[in-house]
Wavefront OBJ file of the C-alpha trace (Angstrom):
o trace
v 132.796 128.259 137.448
v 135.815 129.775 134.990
v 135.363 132.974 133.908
v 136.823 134.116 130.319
v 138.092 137.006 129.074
v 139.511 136.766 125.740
v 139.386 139.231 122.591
v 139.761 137.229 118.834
v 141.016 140.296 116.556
v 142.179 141.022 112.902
v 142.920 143.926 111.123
v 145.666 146.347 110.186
v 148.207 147.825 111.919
v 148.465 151.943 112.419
v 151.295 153.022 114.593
v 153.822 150.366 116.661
v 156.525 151.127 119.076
v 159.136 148.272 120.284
v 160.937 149.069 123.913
v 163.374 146.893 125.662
v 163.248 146.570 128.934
v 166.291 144.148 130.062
v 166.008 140.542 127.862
v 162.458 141.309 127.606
v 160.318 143.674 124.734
v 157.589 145.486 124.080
v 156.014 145.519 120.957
v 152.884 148.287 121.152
v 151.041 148.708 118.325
v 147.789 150.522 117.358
v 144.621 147.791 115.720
v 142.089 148.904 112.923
v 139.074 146.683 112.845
v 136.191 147.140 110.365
v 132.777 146.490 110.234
v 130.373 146.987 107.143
v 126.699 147.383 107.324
v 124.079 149.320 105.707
v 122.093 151.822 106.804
v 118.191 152.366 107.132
v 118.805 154.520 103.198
v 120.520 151.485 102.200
v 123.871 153.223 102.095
v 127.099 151.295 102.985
v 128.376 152.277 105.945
v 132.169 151.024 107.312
v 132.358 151.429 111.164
v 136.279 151.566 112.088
v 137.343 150.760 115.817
v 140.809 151.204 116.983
v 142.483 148.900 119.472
v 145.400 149.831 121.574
v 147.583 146.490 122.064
v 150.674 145.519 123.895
v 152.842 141.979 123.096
v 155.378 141.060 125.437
v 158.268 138.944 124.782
v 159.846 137.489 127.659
v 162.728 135.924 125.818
v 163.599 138.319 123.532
v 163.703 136.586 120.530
v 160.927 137.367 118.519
v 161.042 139.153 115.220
v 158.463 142.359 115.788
v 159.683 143.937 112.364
v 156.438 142.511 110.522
v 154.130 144.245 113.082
v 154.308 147.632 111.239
v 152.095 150.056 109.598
v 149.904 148.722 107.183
v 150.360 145.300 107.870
v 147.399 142.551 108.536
v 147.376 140.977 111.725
v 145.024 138.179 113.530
v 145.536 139.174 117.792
v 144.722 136.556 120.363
v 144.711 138.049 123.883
v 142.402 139.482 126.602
v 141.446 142.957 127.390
v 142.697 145.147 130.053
v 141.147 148.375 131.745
v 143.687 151.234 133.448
v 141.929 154.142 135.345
v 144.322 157.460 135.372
v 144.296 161.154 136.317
v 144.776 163.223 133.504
v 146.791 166.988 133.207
v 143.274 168.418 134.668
v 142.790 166.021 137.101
v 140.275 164.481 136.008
v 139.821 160.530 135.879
v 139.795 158.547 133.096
v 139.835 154.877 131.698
v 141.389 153.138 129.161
v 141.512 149.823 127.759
v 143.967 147.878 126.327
v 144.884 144.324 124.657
v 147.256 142.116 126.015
v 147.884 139.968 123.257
v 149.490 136.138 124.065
v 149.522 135.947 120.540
v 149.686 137.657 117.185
v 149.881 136.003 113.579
v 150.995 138.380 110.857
v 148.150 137.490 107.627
v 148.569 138.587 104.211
v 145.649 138.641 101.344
v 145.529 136.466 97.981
v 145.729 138.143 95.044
v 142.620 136.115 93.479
v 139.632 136.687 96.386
v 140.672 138.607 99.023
v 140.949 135.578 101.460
v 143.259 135.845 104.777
v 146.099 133.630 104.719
v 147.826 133.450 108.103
v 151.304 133.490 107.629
v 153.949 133.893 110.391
v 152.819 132.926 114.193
v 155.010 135.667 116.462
v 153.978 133.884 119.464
l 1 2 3 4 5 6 7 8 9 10 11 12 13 14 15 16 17 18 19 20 21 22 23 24 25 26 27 28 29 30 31 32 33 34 35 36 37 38 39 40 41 42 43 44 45 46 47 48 49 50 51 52 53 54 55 56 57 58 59 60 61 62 63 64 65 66 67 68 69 70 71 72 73 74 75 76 77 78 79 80 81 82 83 84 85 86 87 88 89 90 91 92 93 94 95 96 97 98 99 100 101 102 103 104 105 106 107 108 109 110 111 112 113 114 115 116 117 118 119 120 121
C-alpha cells in the first residue's frame, strides 16, 4: 500500500524571503487561503488560513521575483511537521509546505476566473 501526502493550494502571497545557499535557493514565502461560508444568522463569514511554504531550487535558475506580496499563486507540494524548543523551553510544532511546484495565477478582468500563468517548477 502507498501512502500520500500531498497539499493542492492557491492563494496570495504575504511575506517571501529568497536565500542562497551555494548553486541552490530558497524561496520562503508566507500562503493566504480563504474560505467563505455563512453562519447559523446567515452572515458571511471569510475564514483565512496562513501557510508557511518553502521552494527549493536545486539548479538555481528559476525566476522567484513573481513570488512576492500580493501575488496569486497555485502550490503543489506535501506538508511537513518540525518539533522545537522555544526561548522558555517549552516544545512546540510547526508545519510547513514543501512545495515541488508553484504556478504564479493572475485573475481576468471580466469574472474573476484563475488563469495559471507561469509554471516556476
Amino acid at each position: 500500500m502507498e501512502y500520500i501526502n500531498r497539499i493542492e493550494l492557491r492563494g496570495r502571497v504575504g511575506r517571501s524571503d529568497i536565500q542562497d545557499f551555494g548553486s541552490s535557493r530558497l524561496c520562503r514565502f508566507s500562503l493566504a487561503t480563504e474560505y467563505g461560508y455563512k453562519d447559523r444568522s446567515g452572515s458571511p463569514v471569510i475564514d483565512t488560513t496562513w501557510f508557511n511554504v518553502s521552494f527549493w531550487d536545486s539548479k538555481g535558475n528559476t525566476d522567484f521575483s513573481g513570488i512576492e506580496k500580493g501575488a496569486i499563486v497555485q502550490v503543489i507540494g506535501r506538508m511537513r511537521s518540525y518539533k522545537y524548543a522555544d526561548s522558555d523551553g517549552m516544545e512546540r510544532s510547526s508545519w510547513d509546505i514543501q512545495a515541488k511546484r508553484v504556478q504564479l495565477c493572475s485573475l481576468t478582468q471580466e469574472d474573476d476566473q484563475l488563469i495559471p500563468q507561469n509554471n516556476l517548477s
